[in-house]
C-alpha positions in Angstrom: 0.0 0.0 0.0 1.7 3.3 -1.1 2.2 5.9 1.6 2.3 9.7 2.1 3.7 11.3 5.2 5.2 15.1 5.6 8.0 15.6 7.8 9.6 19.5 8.8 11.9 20.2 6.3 15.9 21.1 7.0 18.4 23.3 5.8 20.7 19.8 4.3 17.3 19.4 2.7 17.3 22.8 0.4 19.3 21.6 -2.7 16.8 18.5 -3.0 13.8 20.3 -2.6 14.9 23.4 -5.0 15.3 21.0 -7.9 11.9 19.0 -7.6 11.0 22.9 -7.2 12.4 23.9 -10.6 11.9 20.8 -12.7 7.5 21.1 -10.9 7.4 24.7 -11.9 9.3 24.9 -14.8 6.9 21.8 -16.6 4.0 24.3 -15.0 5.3 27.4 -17.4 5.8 25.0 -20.3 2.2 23.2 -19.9 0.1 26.7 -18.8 2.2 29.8 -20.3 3.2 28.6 -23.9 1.8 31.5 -25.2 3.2 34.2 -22.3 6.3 34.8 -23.7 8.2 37.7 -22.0 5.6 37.4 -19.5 6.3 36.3 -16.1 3.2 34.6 -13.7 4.6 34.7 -10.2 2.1 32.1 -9.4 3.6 29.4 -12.1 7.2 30.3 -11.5 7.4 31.8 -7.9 10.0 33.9 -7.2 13.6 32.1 -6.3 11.7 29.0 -6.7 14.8 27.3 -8.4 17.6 29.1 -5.8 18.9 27.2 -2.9 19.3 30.6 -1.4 15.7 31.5 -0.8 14.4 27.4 -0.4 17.0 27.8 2.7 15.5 30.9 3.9 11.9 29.7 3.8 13.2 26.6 5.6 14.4 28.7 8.4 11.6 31.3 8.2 8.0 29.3 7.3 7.1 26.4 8.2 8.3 24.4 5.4 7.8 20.4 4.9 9.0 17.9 2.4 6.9 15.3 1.0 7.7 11.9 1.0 5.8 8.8 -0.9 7.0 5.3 -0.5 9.9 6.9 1.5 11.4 9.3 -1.6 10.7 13.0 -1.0 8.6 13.8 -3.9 7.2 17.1 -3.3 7.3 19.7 -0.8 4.5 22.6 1.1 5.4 25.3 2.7 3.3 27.5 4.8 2.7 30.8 7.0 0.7 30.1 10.2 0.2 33.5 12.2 -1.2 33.7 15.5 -3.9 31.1 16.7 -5.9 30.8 13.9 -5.2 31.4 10.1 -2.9 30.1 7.6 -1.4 30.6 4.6 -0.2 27.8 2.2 2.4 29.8 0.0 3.1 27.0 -2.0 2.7 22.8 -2.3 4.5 21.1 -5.2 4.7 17.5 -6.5 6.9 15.9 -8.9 5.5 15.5 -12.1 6.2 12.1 -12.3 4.4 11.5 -9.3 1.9 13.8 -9.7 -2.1 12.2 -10.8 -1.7 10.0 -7.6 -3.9 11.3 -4.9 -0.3 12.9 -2.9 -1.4 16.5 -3.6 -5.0 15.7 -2.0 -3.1 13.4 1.5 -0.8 15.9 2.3 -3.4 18.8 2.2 -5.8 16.5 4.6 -2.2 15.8 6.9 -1.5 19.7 6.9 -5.0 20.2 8.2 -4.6 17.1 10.8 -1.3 18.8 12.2 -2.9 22.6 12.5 -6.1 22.0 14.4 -6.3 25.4 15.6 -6.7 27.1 12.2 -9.7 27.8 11.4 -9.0 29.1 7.5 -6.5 28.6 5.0 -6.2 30.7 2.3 -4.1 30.9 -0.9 -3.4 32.0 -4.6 -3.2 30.5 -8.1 -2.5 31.5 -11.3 -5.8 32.4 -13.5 -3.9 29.9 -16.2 -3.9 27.0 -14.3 -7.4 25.3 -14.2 -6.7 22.1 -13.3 -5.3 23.7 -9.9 -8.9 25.8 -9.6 -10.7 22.2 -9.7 -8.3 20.5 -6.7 -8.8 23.3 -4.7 -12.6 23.2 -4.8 -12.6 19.6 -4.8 -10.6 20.0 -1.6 -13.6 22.5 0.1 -11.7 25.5 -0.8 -14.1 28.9 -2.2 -13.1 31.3 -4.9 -13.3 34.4 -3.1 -11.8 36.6 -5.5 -10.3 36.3 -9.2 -8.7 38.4 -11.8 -7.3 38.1 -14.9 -4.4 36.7 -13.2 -4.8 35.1 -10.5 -7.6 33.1 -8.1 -7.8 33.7 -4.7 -9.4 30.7 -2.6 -10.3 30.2 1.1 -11.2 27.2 3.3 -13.2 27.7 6.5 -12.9 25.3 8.9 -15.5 24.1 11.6 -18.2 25.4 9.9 -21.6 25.0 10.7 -25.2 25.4 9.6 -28.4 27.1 11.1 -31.5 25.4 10.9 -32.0 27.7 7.3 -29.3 26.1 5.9 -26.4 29.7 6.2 -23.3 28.3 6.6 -21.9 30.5 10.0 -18.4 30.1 11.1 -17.6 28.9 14.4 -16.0 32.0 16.6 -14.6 31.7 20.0 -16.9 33.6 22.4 -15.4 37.0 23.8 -12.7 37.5 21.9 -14.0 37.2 17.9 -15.4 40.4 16.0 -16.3 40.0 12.2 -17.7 42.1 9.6 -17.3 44.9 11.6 -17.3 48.4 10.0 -14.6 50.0 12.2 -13.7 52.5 9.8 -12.6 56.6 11.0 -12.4 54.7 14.6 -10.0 56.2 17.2 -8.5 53.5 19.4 -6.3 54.4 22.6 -4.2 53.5 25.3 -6.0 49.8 24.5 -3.6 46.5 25.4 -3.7 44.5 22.3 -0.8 41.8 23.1 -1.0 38.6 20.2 -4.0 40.5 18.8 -5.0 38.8 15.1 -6.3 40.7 12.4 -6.7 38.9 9.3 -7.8 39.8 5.7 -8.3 43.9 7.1 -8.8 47.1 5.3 -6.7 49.4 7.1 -5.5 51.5 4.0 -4.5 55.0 5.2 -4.1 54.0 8.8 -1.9 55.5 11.5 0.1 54.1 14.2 2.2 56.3 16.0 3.7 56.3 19.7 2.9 52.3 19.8 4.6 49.4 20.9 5.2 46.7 18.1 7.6 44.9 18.9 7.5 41.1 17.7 4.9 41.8 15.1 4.4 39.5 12.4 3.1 41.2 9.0 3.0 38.8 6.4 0.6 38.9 2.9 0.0 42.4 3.2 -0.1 45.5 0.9 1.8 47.5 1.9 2.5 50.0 -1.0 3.4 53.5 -0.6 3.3 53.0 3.1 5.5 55.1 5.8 7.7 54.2 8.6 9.3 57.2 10.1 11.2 57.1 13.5 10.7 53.7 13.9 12.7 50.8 15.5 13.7 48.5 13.3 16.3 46.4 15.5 17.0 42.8 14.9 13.9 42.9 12.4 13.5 40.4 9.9 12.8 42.2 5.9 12.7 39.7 3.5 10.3 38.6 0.3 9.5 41.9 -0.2 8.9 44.3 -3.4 10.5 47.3 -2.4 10.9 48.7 -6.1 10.8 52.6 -6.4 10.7 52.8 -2.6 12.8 55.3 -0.5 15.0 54.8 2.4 17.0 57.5 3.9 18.5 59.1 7.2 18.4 55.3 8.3 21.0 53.9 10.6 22.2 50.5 9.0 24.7 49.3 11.1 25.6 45.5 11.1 22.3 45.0 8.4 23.2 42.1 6.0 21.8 42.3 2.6 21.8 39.1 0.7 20.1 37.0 -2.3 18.7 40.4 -3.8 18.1 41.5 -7.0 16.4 44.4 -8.9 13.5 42.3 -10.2 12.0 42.2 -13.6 12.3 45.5 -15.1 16.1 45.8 -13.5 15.8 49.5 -12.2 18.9 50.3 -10.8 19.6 51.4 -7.1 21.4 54.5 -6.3 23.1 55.3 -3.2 24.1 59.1 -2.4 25.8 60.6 0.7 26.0 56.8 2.2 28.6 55.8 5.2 29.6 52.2 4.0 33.4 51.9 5.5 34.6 49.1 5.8 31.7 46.9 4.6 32.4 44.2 2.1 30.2 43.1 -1.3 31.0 39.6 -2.2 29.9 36.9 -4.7 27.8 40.4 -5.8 26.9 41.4 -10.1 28.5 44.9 -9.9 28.0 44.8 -13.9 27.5 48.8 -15.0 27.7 50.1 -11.3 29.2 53.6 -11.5 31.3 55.2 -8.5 31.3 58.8 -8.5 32.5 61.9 -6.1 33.5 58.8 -3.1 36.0 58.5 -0.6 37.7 55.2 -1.5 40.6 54.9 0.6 41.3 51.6 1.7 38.7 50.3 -0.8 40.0 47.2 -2.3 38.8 44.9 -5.4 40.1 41.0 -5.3 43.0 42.2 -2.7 43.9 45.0 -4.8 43.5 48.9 -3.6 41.6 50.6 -6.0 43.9 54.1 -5.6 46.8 51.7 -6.9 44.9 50.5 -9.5 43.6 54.3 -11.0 47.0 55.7 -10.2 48.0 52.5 -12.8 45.6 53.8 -14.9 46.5 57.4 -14.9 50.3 56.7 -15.4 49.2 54.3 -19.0 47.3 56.9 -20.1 50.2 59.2 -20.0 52.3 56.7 -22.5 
């Protein structure tokens, strides 16, 4: 009798699980975007999905499992739970060879098993890929948003039915509030430790003089937003878009920037009046970057000063 059992994935684990990532996703662009080209669907070919880099960060940072059949790790799923009771599956993916057997449908009923407390899962597909629409409905799941792009489908949990036949969803007495219209409300001096606020419209809200410390903000819009005086200590900023954003007067000591890029359209960066002595850029593309108006004492390339390396270049031009 074939099995299927998930088991928390490890860091060794990354370079296995990147290529059944790539060769899962890649077929996925070849079978649903043939006629894309140029165009990329961030839902068929997540981002970094074929970089050991960011399968290792979302191993240390999500909760991330690979998916064994018959004892070979075939597949993997990683998801985002936050707080007590929703969840986010970012992404599951079988091997194509395996794939047609029922594994896809198991480890979506042993995910549910082993995170009793939620009581929705939510995710995203690409609008292309209908046979992913039909095993998500088939699996409960509800469209509850689409575009020309991409589906959006949700999964309540422990829900039951009035005597009409309205589905209502279970809530936890005292501490649930739903459907709420909140809107221009002013709240203050209010203790809201491990507070959950899931699927809100809080566009063009303010907090200010606050406490937020360990705050988990994950999913989220968060487009032309502000942070001005804020702590930022020991924070975690990673998977983000931060493309024509703005980041100045910002202290950035000991901050480690790594597995980055420009994305798509490959807008370059530009960095004026910045204090980077003594850091180091390594294993970096550097291709084009232009250096203007800088203090580069010191500053060396492969063990070389630069100043010896211009002065070399100022004497051959003299010849």
């Amino acid at each position: 009798m074939s099995t299927v059992k998930i088991e928390q994935a490890y860091i060794g684990d990354a370079s296995v699980l990147t290529a059944v990532q790539k060769k899962v996703f890649d077929a996925e662009r070849e079978k649903w975007s043939q006629n894309q080209a140029g165009i990329v669907d961030y839902n068929i070919q997540p981002p970094g999905y074929d970089s050991i880099e960011m399968n290792t960060y979302m191993i240390r940072e999500l909760d991330y499992y690979k998916v064994f059949y018959n004892g070979t790790i075939v597949g993997g799923l990683i998801v985002t739970v936050v707080g007590k009771r929703h969840g986010r599956i970012d992404r599951i993916f079988i091997d194509p060879y395996y794939q047609g057997r029922g594994i896809g449908s198991q480890v979506m009923k042993i995910m549910e098993g082993n995170f009793p407390h939620v009581v929705s899962w939510e995710l995203e597909t690409s609008g292309l890929q209908l046979s992913n629409h039909t095993f998500y409905e088939n699996l409960g799941f509800t469209k509850i948003f689409e575009t020309h792009d991409e589906y959006c489908y949700e999964k309540r949990m422990n829900v039951e039915t009035d005597p009409q036949g309205i589905q209502r969803y279970v809530t936890f007495a005292g501490d649930s509030m739903k459907d709420v219209d909140l809107a221009d409300i002013h709240v203050e001096h209010c203790n809201m430790e491990r507070g959950e606020f899931y699927r809100i419209n809080a566009s063009n809200s303010t907090f200010s003089n606050s406490n937020l410390k360990g705050v988990q903000i994950s999913n989220c819009n968060l487009a032309e937003t502000r942070f001005q005086n804020i702590n930022f200590q020991r924070a975690l900023l990673a998977d983000l878009n931060l493309s024509q954003s703005e980041i100045v007067h910002v202290n950035l000591g000991g901050l480690h920037v790594h597995d980055t890029n420009l994305g798509d359209v490959g807008e370059p960066m530009r960095f004026e009046r910045c204090e980077f002595k003594e850091s180091k850029f390594q294993n970096c593309n550097l291709k084009n970057v232009s250096i203007s108006d800088c203090d580069i004492s010191g500053m060396l390339i492969d063990g070389i000063l630069v100043k010896d390396l211009l002065d070399a270049y100022a004497q051959s031009k003299k010849k």
